[in-house]
MIDOSE-1310 file (N, C-alpha, C; in nm, 2 decimals, decimal comma, always signed):
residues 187
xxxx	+5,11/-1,63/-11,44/+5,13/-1,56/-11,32/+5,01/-1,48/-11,28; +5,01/-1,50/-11,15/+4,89/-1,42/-11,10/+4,93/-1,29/-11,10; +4,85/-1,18/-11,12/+4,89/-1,02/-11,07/+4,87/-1,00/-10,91; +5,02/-0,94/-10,91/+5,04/-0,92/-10,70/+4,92/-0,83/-10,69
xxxx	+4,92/-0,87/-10,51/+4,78/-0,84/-10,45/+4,86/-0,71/-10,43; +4,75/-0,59/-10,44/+4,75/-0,47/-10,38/+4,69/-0,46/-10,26; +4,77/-0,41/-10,18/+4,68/-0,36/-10,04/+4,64/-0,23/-10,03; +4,50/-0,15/-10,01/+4,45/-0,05/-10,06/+4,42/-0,02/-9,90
xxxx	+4,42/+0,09/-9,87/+4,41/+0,12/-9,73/+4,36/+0,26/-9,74; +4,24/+0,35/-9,68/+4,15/+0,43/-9,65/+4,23/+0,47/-9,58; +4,19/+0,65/-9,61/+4,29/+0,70/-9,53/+4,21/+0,70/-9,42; +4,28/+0,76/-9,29/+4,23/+0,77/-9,17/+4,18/+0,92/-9,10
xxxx	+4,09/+0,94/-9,05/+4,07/+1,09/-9,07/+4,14/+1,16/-8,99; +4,24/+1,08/-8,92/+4,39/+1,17/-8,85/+4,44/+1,18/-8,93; +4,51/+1,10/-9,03/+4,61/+1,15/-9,16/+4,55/+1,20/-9,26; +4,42/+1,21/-9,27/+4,33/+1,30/-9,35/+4,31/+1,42/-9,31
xxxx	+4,30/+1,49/-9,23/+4,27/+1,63/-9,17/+4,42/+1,64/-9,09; +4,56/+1,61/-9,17/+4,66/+1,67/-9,11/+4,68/+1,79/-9,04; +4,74/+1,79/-8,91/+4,74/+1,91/-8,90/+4,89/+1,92/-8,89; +4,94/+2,10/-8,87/+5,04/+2,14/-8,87/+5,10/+2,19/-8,78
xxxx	+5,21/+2,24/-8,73/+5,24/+2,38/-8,62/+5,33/+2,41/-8,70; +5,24/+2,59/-8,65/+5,28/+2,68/-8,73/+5,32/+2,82/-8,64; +5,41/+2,94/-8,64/+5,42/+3,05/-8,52/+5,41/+3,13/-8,62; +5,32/+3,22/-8,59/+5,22/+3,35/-8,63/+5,32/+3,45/-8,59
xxxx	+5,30/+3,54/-8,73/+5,43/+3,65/-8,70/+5,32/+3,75/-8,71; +5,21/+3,76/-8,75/+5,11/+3,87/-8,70/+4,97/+3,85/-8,61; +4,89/+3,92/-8,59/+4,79/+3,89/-8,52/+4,67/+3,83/-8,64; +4,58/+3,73/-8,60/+4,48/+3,69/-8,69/+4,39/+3,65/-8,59
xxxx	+4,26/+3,70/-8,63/+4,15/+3,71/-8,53/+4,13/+3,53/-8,57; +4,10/+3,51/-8,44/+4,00/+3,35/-8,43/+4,08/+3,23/-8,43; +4,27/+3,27/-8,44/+4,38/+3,21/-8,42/+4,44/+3,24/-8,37; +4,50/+3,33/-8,39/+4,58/+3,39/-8,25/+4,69/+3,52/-8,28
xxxx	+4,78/+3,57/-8,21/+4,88/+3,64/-8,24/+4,96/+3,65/-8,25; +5,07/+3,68/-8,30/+5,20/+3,71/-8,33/+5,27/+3,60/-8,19; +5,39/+3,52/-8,24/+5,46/+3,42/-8,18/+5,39/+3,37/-8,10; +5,28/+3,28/-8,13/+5,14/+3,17/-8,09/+5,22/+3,10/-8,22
xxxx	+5,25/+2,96/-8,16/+5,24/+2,83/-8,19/+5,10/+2,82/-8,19; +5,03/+2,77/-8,31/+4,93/+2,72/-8,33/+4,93/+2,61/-8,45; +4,83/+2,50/-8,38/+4,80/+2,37/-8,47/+4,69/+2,41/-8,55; +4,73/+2,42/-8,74/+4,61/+2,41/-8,82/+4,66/+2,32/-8,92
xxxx	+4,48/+2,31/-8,99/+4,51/+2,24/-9,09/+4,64/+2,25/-9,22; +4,69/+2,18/-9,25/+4,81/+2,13/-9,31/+4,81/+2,26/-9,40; +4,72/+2,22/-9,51/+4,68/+2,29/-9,61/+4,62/+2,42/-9,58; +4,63/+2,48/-9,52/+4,57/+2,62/-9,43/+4,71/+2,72/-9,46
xxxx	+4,79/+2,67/-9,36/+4,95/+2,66/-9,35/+5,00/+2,69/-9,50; +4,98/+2,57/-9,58/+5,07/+2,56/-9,65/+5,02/+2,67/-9,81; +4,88/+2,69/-9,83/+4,87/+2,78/-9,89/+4,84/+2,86/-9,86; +4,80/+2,90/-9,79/+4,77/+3,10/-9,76/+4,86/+3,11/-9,60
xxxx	+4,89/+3,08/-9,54/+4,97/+3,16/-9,42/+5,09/+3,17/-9,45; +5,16/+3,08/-9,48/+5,33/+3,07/-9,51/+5,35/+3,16/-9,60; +5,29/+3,20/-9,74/+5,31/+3,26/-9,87/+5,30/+3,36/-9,85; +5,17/+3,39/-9,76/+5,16/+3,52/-9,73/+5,27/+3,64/-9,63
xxxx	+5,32/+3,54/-9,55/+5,42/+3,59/-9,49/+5,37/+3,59/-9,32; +5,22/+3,55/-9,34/+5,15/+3,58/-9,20/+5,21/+3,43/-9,06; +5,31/+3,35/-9,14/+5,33/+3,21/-9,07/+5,45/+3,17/-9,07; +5,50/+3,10/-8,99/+5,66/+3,03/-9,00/+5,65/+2,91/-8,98
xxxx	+5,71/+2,78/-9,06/+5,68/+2,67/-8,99/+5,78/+2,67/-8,87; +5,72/+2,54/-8,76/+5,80/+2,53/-8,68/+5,91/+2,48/-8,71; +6,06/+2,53/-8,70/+6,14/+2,48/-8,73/+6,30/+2,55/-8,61; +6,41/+2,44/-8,62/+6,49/+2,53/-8,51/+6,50/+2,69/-8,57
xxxx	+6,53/+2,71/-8,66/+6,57/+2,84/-8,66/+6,45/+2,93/-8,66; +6,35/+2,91/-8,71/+6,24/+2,99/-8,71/+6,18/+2,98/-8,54; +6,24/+2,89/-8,40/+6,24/+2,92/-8,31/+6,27/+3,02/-8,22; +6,41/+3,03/-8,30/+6,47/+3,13/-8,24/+6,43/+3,29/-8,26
xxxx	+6,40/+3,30/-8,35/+6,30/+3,40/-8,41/+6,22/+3,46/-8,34; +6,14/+3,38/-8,25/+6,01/+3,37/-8,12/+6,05/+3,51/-8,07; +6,16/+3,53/-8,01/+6,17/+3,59/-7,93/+6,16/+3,73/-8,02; +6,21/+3,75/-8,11/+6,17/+3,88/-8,18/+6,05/+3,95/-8,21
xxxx	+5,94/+3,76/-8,22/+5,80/+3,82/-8,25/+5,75/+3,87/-8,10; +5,80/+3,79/-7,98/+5,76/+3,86/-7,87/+5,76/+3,97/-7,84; +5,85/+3,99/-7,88/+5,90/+4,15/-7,82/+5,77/+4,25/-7,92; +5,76/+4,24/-8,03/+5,70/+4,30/-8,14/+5,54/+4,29/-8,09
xxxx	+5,52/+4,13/-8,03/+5,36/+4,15/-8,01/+5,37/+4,24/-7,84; +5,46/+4,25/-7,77/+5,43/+4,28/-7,65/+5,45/+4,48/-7,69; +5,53/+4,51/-7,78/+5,52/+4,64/-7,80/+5,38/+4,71/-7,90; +5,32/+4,63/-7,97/+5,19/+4,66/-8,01/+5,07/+4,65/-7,97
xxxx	+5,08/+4,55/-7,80/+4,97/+4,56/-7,71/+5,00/+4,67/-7,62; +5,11/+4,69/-7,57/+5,15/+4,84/-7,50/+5,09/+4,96/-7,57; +5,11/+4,95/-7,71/+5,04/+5,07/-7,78/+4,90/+5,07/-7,75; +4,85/+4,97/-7,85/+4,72/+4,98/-7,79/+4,67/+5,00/-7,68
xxxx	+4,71/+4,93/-7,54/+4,61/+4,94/-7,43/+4,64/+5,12/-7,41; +4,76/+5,20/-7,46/+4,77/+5,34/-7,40/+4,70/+5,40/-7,47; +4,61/+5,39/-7,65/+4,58/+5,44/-7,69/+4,44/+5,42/-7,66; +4,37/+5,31/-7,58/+4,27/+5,29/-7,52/+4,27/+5,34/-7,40
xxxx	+4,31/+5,37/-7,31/+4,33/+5,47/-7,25/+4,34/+5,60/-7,21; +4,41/+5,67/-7,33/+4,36/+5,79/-7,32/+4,21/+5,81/-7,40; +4,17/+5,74/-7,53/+4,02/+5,75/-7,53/+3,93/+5,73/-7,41; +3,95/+5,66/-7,31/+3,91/+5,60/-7,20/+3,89/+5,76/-7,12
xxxx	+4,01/+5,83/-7,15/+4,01/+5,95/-7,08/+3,94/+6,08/-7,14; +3,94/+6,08/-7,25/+3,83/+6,14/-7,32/+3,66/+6,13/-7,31; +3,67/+5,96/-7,33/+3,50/+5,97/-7,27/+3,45/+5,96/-7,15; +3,55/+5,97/-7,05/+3,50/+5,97/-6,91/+3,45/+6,05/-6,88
xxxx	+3,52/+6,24/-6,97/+3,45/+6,36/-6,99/+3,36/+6,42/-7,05; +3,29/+6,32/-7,16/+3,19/+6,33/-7,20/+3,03/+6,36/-7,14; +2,95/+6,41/-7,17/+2,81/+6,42/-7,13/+2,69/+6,41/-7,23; +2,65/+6,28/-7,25/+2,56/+6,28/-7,39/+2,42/+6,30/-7,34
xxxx	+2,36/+6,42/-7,42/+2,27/+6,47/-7,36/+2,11/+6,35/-7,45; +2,03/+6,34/-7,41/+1,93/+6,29/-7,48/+1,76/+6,32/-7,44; +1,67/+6,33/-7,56/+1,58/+6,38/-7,50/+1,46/+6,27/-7,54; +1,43/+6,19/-7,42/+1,29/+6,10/-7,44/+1,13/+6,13/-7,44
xxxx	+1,08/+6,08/-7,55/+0,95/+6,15/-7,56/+0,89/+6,09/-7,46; +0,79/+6,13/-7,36/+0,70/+6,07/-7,27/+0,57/+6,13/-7,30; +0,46/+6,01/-7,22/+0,29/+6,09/-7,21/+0,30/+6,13/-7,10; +0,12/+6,18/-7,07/+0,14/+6,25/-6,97/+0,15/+6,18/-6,84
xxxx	+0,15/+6,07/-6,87/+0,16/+5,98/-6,70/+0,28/+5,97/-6,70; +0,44/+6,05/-6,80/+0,55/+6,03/-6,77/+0,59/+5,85/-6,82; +0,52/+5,79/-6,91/+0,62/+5,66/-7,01/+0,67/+5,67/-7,11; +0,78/+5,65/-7,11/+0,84/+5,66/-7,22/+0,79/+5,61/-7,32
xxxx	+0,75/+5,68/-7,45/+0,76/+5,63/-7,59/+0,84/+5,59/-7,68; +0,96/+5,57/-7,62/+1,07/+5,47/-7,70/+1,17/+5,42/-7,59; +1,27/+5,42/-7,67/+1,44/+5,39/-7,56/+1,53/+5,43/-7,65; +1,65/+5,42/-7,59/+1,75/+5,45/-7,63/+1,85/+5,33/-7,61
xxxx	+1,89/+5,29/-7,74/+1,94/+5,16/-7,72/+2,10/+5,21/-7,71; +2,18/+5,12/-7,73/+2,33/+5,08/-7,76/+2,39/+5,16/-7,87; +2,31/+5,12/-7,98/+2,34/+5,16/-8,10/+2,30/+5,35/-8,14; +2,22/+5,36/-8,04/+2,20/+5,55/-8,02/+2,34/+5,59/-7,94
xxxx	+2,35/+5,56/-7,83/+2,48/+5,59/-7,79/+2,59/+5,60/-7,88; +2,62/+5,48/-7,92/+2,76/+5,41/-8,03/+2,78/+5,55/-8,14; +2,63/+5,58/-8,20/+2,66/+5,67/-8,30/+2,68/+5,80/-8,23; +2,59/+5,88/-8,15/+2,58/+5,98/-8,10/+2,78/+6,03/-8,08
xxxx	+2,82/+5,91/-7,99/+2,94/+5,92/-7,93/+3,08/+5,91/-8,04; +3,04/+5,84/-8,19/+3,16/+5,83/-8,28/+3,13/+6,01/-8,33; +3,02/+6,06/-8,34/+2,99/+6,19/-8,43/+3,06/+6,29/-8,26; +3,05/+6,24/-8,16/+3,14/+6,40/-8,06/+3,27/+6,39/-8,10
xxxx	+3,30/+6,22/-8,11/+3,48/+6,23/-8,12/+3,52/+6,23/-8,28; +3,46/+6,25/-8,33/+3,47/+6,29/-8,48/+3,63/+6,13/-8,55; +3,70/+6,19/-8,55/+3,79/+6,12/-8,59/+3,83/+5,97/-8,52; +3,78/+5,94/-8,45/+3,81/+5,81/-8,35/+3,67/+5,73/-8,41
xxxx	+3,78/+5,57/-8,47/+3,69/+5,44/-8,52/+3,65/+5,40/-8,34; +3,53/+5,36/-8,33/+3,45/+5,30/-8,18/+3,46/+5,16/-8,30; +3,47/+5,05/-8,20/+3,40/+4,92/-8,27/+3,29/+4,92/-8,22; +3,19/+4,84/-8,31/+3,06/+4,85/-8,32/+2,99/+4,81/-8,20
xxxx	+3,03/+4,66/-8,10/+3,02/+4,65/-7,99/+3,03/+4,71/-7,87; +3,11/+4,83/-7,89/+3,19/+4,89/-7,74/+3,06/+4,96/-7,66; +2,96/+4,98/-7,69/+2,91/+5,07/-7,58/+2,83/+4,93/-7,51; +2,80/+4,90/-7,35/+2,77/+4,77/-7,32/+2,68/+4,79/-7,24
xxxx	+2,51/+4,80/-7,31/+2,43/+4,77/-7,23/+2,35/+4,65/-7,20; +2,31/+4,65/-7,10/+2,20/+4,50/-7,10/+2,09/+4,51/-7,11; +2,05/+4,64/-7,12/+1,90/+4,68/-7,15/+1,87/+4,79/-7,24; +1,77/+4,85/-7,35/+1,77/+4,97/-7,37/+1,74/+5,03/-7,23
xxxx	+1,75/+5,17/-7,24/+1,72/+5,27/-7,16/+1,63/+5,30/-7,16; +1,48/+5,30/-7,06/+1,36/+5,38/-7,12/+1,34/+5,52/-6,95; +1,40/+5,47/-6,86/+1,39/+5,64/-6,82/+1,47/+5,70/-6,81; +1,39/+5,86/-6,78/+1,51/+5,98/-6,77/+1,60/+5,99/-6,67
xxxx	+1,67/+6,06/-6,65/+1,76/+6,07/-6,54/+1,92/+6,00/-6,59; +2,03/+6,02/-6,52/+2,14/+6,02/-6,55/+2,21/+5,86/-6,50; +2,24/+5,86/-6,64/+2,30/+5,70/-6,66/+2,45/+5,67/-6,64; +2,50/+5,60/-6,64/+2,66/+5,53/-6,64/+2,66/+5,44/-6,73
xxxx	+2,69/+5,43/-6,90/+2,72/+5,39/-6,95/+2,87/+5,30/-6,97; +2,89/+5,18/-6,93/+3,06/+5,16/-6,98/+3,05/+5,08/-7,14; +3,17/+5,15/-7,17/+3,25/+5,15/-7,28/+3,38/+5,06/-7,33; +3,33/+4,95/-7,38/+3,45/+4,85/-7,42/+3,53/+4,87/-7,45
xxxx	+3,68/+4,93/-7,45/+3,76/+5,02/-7,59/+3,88/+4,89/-7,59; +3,88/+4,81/-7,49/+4,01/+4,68/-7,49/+3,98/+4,59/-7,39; +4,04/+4,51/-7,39/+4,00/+4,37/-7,27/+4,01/+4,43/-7,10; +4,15/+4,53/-7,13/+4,17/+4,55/-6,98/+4,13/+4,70/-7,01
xxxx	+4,08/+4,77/-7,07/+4,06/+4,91/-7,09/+3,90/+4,95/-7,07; +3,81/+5,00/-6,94/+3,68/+5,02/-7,04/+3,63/+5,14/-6,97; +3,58/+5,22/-7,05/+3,54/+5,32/-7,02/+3,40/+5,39/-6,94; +3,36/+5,49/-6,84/+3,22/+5,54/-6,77/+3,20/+5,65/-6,86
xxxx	+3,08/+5,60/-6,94/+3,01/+5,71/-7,00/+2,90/+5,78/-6,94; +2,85/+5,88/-6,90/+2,75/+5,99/-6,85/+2,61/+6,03/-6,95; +2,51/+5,95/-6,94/+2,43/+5,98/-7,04/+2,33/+6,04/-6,99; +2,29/+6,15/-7,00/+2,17/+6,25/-6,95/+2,07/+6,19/-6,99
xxxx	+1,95/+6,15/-6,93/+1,79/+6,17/-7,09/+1,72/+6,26/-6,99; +1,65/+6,34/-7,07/+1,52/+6,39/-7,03/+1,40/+6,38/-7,12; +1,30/+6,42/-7,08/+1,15/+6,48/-7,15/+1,16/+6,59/-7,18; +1,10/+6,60/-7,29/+1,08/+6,75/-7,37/+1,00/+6,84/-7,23
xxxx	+1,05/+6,98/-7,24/+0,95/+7,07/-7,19/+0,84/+7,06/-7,19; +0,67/+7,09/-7,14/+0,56/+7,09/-7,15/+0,55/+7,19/-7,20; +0,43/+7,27/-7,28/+0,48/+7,38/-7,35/+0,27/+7,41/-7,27; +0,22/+7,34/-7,22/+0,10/+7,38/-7,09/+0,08/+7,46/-7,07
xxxx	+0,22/+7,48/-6,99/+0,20/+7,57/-6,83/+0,19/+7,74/-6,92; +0,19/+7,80/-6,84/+0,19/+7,97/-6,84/+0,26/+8,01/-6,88; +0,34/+8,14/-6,97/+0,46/+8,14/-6,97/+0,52/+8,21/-6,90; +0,45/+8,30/-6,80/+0,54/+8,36/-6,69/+0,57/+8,26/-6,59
xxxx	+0,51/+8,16/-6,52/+0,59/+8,06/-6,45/+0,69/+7,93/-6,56; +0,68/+7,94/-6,66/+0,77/+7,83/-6,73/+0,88/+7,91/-6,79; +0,88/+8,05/-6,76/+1,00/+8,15/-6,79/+1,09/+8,16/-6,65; +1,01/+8,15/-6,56/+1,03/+8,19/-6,42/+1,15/+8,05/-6,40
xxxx	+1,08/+7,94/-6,42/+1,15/+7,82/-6,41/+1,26/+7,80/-6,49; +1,24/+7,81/-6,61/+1,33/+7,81/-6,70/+1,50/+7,85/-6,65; +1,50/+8,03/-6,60/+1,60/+8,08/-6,58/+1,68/+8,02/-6,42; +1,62/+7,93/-6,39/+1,69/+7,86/-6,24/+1,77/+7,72/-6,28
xxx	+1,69/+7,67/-6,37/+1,71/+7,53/-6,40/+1,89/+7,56/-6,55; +1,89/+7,60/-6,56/+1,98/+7,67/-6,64/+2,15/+7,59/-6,61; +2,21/+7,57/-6,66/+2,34/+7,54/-6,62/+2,44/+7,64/-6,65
């Protein structure tokens, strides 16, 4: 007797890169959030989201569920956008003072980038995390005079920051006319 033919068949890289749907009971950055139906890999699903508690498979009863995560993700974006908001209202009242070195033809010798701001502004509000991105400029800053910084704090949230720069005093002039001046310019 001959030995039966085996038929051997290669998997296919559809049934090889299975995927799954799965509804997210918390938020995960770069997938999505809480009650998002999302399609991932099988094996994604099946060892780390489900076990962890962070996934449901789709299933009727885990449907019905949906509505609970909704309500859950719609009351944790309410928090946030209000707590972006009042920060929003905090740094609206801000005034960050800064002082740019210049020569004597008045150019600046440096700038003031994003990341001077970003820090300046976490050390006024002491206790308040800024994400690293939120201050949004498209250029450093290299003159003086009074800027409008906005402030990323949420998608629909963003804040007008007030950024003073000046030049140091000239220390030149006289000191009876640079005293004289002094006491006008005064706030």
């Amino acid at each position: 007797m001959e030995p039966a033919e085996r038929k051997v068949s290669l998997p296919h890289t559809k049934d090889f890169m299975a995927q799954s749907e799965v509804i997210l009971t918390e938020n995960i950055p770069n997938l999505g959030a809480e009650a998002d139906i999302v399609k991932i890999r099988r094996g994604y699903a099946r060892n780390f989201l489900i076990p962890q508690g962070k996934a449901l498979e789709v299933t009727k009863s885990s449907l019905r569920k949906i509505n609970h995560l909704k309500a859950k993700r719609a009351e944790r974006e309410a928090l946030e956008v209000t707590a972006a908001e009042e920060l929003a209202t905090r740094i609206n009242r801000f005034n960050l003072k800064f002082v740019l070195e210049t020569g004597e033809t008045g150019k600046a010798f440096g700038s003031i980038t994003a990341k001077d701001i970003h820090d300046r502004l976490v050390a006024e509000l002491k206790s308040v995390e800024l994400p690293k991105h939120a201050v949004v400029l498209d250029r450093a800053i290299k003159e003086s005079g009074e800027h409008t910084v906005p402030v990323k704090l949420h998608p629909d949230v963003t804040a007008k920051l007030r950024v003073l720069i000046s030049s140091p005093k000239v220390v030149a002039e006289p000191a009876s006319e640079s005293q004289g001046r002094s006491d006008s310019t005064r706030e």
